[in-house]
C-alpha positions in Angstrom: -27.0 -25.1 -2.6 -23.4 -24.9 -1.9 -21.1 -27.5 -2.7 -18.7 -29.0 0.1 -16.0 -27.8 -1.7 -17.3 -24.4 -1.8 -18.5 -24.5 2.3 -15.5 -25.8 3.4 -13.6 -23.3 1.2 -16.1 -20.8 3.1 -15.7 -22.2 6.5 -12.0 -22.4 6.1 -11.7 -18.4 5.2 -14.1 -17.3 8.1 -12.1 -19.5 10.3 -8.6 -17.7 9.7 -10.4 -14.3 9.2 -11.5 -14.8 13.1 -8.2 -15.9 14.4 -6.3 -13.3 13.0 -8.8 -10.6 13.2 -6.2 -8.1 14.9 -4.1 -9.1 11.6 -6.9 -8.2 8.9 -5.6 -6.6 5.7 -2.1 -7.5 6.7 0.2 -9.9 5.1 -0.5 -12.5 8.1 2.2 -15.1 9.6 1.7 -18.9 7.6 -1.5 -20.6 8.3 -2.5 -23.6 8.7 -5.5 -24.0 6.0 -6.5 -27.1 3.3 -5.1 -27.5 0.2 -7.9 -26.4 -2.6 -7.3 -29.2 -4.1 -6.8 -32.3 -2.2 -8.0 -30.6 1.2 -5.3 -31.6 3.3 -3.3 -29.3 5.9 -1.0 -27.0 4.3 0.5 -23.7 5.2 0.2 -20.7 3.1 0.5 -16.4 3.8 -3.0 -14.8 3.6 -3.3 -11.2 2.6 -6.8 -9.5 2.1 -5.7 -5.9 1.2 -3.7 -4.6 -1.2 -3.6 -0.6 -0.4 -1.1 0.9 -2.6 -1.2 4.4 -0.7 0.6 3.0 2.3 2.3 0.0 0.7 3.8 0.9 -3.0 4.7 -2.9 -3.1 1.4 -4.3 -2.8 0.1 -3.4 -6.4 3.4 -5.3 -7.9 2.6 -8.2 -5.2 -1.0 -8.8 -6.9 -0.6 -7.9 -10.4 2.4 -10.7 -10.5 0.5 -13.5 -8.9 2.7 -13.7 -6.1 0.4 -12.8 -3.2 -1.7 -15.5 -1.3 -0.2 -18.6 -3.2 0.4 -21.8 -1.2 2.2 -25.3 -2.5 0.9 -28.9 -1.3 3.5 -31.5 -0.6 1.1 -33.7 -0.9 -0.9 -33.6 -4.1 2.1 -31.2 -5.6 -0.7 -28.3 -5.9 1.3 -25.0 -6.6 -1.2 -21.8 -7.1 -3.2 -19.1 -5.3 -5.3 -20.0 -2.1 -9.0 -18.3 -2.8 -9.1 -15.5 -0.6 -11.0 -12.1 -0.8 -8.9 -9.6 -2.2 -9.6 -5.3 -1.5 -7.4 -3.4 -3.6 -7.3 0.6 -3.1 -5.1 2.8 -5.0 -6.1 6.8 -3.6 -3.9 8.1 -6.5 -5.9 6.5 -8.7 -9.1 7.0 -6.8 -9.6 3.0 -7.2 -11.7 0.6 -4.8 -12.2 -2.7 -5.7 -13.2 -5.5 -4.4 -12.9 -9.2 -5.7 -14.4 -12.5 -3.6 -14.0 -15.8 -5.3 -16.8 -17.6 -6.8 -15.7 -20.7 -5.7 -16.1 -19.6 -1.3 -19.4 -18.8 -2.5 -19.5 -16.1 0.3 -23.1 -14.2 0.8 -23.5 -10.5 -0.4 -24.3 -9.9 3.3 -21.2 -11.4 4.3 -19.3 -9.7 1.6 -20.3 -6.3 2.9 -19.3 -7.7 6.3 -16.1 -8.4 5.6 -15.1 -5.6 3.2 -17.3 -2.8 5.0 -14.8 -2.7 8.4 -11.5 -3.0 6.0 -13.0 -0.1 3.9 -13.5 2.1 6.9 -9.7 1.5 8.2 -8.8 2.4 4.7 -10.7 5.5 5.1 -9.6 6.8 8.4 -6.0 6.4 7.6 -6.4 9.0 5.0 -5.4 12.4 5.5 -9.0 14.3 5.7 -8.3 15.9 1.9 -7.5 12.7 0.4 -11.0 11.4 1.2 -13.0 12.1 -1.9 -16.5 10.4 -3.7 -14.7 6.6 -4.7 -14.2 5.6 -1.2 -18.3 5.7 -1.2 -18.7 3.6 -3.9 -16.2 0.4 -4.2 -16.4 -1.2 -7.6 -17.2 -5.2 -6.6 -15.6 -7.6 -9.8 -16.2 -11.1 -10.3 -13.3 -12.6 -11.8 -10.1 -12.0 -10.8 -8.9 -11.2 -14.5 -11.6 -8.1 -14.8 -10.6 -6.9 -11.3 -6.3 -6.6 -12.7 -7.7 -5.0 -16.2 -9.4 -2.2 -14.5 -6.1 -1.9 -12.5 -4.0 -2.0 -15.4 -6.6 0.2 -17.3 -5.6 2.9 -14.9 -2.1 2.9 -16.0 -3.5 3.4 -19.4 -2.8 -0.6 -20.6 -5.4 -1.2 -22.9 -7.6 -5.0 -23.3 -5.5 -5.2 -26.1 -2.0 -5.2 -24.7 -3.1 -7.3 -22.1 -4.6 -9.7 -24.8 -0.9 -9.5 -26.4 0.7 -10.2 -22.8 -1.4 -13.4 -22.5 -0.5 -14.5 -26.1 3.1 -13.9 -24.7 2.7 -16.1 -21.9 1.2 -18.6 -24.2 4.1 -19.0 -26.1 5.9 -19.4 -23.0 4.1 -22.7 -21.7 4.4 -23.9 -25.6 8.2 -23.7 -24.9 8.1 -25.3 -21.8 5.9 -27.9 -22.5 7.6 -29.2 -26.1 9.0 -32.5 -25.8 12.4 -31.3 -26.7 14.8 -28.7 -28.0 13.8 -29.5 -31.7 10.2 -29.0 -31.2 11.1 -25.2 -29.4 13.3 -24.5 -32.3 10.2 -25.6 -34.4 8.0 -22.9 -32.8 10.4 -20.4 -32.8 10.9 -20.5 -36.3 7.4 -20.3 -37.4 7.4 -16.6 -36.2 10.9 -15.1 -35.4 9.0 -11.8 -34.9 7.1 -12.9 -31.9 10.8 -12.8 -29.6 11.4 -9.3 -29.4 12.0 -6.9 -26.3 8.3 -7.4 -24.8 8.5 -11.3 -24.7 12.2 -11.4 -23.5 11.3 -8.9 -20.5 7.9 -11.1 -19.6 10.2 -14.4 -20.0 12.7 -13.2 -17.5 10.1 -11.7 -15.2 8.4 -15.4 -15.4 11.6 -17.3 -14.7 12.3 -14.8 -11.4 8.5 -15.8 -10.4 9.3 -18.9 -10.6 12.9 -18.7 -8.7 11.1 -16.8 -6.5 8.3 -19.3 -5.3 10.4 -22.3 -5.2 9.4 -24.0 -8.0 12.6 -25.3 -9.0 11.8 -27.3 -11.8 9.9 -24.8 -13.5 12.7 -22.3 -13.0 15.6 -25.1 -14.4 13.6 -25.7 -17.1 13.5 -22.0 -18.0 17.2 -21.8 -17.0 18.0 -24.2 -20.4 15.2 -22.4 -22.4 16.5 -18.8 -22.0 20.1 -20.0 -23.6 18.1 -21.3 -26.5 16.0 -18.3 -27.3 19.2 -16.3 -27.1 21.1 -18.9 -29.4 18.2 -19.2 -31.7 16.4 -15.8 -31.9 17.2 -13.1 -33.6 16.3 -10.7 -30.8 18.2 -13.2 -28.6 21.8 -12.6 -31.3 21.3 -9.1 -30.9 21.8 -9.6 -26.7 24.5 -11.7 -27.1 26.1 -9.1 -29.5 25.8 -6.2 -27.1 27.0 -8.3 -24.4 29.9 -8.6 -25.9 30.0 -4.9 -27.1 29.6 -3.9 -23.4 32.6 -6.2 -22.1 35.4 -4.5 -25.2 33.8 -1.2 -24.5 34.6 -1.9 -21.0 38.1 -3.0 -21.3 39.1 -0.2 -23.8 38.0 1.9 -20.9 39.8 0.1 -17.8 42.7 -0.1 -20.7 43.1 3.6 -20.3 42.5 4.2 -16.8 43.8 7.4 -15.3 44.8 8.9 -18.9 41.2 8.6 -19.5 40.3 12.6 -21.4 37.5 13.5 -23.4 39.6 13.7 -26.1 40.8 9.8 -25.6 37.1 9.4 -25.0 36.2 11.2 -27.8 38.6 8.9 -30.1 37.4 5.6 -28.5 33.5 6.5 -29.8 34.9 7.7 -33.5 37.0 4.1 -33.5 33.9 2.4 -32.5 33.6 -1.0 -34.8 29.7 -0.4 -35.3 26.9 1.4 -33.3 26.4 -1.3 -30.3 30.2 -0.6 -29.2 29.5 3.6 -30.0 26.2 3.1 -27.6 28.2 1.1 -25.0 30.7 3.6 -24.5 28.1 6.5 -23.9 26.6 4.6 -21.2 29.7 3.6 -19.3 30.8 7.3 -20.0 27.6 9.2 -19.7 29.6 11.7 -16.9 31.7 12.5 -19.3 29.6 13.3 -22.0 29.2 16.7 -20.9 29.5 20.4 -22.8 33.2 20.6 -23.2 33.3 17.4 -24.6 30.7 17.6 -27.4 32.4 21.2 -28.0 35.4 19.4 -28.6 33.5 17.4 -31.3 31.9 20.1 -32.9 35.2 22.0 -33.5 36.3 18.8 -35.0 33.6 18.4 -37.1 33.4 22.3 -38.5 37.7 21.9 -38.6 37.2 18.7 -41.4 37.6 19.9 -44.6 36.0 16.8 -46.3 32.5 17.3 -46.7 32.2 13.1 -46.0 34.2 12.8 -43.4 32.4 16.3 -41.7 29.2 14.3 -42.2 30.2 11.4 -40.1 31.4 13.3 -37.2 28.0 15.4 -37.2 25.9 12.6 -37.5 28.2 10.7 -34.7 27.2 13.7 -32.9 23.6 13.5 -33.6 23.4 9.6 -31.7 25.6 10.3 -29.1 23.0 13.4 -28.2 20.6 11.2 -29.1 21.7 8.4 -26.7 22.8 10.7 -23.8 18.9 12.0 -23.9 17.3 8.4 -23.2 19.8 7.3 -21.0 19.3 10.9 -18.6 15.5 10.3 -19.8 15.5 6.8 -17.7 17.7 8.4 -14.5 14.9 11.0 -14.7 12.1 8.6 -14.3 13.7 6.5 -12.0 14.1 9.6 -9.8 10.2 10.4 -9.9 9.8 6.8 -9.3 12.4 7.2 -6.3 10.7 10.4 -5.3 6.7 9.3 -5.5 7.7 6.1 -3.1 9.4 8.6 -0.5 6.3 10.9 -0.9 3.9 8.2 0.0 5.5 7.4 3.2 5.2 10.9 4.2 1.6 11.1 3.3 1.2 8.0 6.1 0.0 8.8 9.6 3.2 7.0 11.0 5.9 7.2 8.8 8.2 5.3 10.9 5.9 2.0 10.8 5.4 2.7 6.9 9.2 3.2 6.6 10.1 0.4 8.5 7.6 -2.4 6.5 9.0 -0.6 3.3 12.9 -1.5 3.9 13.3 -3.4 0.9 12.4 -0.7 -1.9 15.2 1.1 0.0 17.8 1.0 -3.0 20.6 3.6 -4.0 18.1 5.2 -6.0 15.7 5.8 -3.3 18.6 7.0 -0.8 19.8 9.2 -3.4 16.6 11.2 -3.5 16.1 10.6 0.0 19.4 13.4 0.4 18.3 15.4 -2.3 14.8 15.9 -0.9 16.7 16.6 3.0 18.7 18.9 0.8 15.9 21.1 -0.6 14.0 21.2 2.7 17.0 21.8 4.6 17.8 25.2 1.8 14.0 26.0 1.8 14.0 26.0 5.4 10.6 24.1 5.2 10.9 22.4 9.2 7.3 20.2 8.5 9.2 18.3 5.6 12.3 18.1 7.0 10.9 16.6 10.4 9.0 14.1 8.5 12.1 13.3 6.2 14.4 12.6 9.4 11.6 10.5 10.0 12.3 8.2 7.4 16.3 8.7 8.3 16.0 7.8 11.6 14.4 4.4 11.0 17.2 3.7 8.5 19.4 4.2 10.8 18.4 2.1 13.2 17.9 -0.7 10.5 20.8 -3.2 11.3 22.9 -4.7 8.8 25.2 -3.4 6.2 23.4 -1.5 2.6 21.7 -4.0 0.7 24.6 -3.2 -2.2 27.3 -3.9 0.3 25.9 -7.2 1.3 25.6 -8.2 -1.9 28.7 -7.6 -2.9 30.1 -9.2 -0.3 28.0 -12.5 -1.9 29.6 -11.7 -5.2 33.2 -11.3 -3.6 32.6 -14.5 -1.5 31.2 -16.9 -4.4 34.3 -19.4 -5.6 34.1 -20.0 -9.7 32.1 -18.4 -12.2 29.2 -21.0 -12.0 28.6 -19.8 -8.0 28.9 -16.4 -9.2 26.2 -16.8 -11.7 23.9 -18.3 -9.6 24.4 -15.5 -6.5 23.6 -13.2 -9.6 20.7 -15.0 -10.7 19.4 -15.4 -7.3 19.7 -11.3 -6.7 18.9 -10.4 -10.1 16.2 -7.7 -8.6 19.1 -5.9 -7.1 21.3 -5.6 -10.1 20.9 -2.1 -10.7 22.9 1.3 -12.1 23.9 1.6 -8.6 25.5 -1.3 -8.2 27.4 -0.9 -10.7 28.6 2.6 -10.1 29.3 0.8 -6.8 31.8 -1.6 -8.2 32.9 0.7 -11.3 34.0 3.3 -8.4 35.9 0.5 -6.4 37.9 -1.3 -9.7 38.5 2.5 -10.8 40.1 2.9 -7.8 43.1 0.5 -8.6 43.5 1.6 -11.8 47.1 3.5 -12.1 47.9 2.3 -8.8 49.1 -1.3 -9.3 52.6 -0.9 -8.0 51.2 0.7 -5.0 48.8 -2.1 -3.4 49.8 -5.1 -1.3 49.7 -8.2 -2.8 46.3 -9.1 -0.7 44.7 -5.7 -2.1 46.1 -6.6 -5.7 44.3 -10.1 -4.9 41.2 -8.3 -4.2 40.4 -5.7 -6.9 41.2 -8.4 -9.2 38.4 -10.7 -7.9 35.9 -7.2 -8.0 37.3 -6.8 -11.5 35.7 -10.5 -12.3 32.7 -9.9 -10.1 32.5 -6.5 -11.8 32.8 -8.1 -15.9 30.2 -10.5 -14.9 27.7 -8.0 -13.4 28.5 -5.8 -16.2 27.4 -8.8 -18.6 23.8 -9.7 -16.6 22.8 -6.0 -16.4 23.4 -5.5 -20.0 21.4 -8.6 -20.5 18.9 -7.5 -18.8 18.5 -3.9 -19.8 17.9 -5.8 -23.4 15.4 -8.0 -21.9 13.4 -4.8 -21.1 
């Protein structure tokens, strides 16, 4: 027999999943449905299916627990609502299925609910795209196996996800010590555990948790992230490039418009150690290019000291070495940029798909966007560029500035450093290489022309050159976090 917890839990589903039958598989308005754990009224957003092919976002909605999760003013409950959950994935020729245990739902009711879902799934597939998997949905029954097989697809082994969990372990260890000499207790049992994997799943946890108003939580993390940096020696290390990246960037601004690869080429050699060598390269990369390391070769082969000849061509050696990961990463992000436009196209309305996928619309994106309207446009292919003007039109018709310019207009707007931190903080997902392009391009801009601007233009490139420092400083922190 069924509980009444698990028949109201039951009752309550069915309920919505009439109501909003027109709504099914979509992320639905809030609902009014009980608390799982005190059963009284609460509101919460219901989403049944997760279908990667027409909504990139989805998979990274599940996978970080932020999907389907409701907080109770009254019993301070703060987690996911039980719902049914259809994930599909046509890249990854993946179907799966996941209901609860605790709704207790019938295996004729399962196939009820899923079989309808699975046949809109279906149809909305471009006839060549429907192959054997869609015939065969794989049913899970725990949420945990249901994200390793997802994860297993992206080649994460039960291993690394077993490391994860020890990771986030460690986390609510932290949290949960009863003060700052008990955390620096645990952090010193095993230094080695705080390295780039655990900072990057810390910072993703303290955004979650930002994210999903749980302020407390997100305070608390707040304080615990300044330790770990203060106390690690992971955490040193970001502090340490931090401040590399700040005196790489003011021997740069420092030269302005006499800026030459030769000057550029000096400021690397004079580098104090290897963080402020690697800092210049990456605020530099576009000038890193053949004539310059030509320059440094003739330097190298015109040294007569055999030492000294060996420093520049092994200066030479991690500058190439660096240039290659950082073009390695732009690379990837442009595949990344590129696969997300390519599954719009693939969508029977690409407008509607466009238009619920405004927010991955960064500079990246827009960037490949032009290059693929480019190609088509040169390769005269008229079925691509119809479907990519598509895409343009609804961006055009989106209202509001660029997401980069709003946000700088935040950053430009915030009074002290403490309200500039925390418009950071609260943005952090859209501090990115293009943003800071964005604001390196606009200080850049005054640099050799001081005694030209108006005192109310001086007044604002040196606010963007404060905005710009402290940008500079979170995105380098960051980048370290992973």
């Amino acid at each position: 027999m069924q509980n009444s917890y698990e028949s109201n839990n039951f009752s309550e589903y069915n309920r919505l999943r009439v109501k909003n039958k027109n709504d099914e598989g979509k992320t639905m308005p809030q609902q009014q449905i009980a608390c799982p754990q005190c059963r009284q009224p609460i509101v919460a957003n219901i989403e049944l299916v997760f279908d990667v092919s027409s909504d990139p976002s989805a998979k990274q909605r599940l996978l970080s627990g932020g999907a389907n999760v409701a907080h109770c003013q009254t019993c301070g409950y703060a987690g996911q609502v039980p719902t049914p959950i259809i994930y599909h994935d046509n890249e990854k020729e993946l179907l799966l299925t996941f209901f609860p245990p605790e709704l207790a739902i019938p295996v004729n009711e399962q196939e009820r609910i899923a079989g309808p879902q699975i046949k809109k799934l279906t149809d909305n597939l471009p006839p060549e795209k429907r192959k054997g998997y869609l015939l065969n949905p794989q049913t899970f029954f725990t949420f945990e196996s249901m994200i390793e097989r997802i994860l297993g697809a992206d080649g994460v082994t039960p291993e690394m996800i077993k490391a994860q969990k020890d990771r986030v372990g460690l986390v609510e260890k932290l949290i949960t010590a009863k003060d700052d000499e008990a955390r620096k207790a645990l952090i010193q049992e095993d230094q080695s555990l705080f390295d780039e994997q655990f900072f990057g799943l810390f910072g993703q946890l303290a955004q979650a948790a930002a994210a999903s108003g749980q302020v407390e939580t997100a305070e608390q993390m707040k304080s615990l992230e300044q330790l770990l940096l203060d106390e690690t020696e992971y955490g040193r290390n970001i502090q340490s490039s931090m401040k590399e990246m700040e005196a790489a960037s003011q021997s740069l601004k420092a030269l302005g418009e006499g800026l030459t690869r030769e000057k550029l080429l000096d400021l690397i050699l004079d580098a104090p150690n290897e963080m402020r060598e690697q800092a210049l390269v990456s605020m530099a990369r576009q000038g890193l290019d053949y004539e310059f390391f030509q320059i440094l070769t003739n330097r190298a082969e015109a040294e007569s000291d055999a030492e000294k000849r060996k420093q520049l061509e092994d200066t030479r050696e991690r500058i190439l070495n660096y240039v290659n990961e950082i073009d390695r990463q732009m690379e990837a992000r442009l595949q990344q940029a590129q696969g997300f436009l390519l599954s719009l196209l693939e969508q029977e309305n690409i407008a509607a798909a466009t238009q619920a996928n405004l927010q991955n619309f960064d500079q990246g994106v827009v960037q490949a966007l032009e290059a693929m309207l480019h190609k088509a446009t040169e390769e005269k292919d008229e079925v691509l560029l119809a479907k990519l003007q598509q895409v343009v039109a609804v961006l055009q018709q989106a209202s509001g500035p660029l997401p980069e310019y709003e946000l700088l207009e935040k950053l430009i707007a915030a009074e002290g450093e403490e309200a500039l931190a925390q418009v950071i903080e609260e943005n952090a997902e859209k501090i990115n290489d293009e943003l800071l392009k964005t604001l390196g391009g606009i200080v850049a801009q005054s640099q050799g022309h001081e005694n030209e601007l108006s005192a109310q233009d001086k007044e604002m490139f040196e606010r963007m050159e404060v905005v710009y420092s402290a940008v500079l400083k979170f995105s380098m922190k960051k980048n370290m976090e992973g």
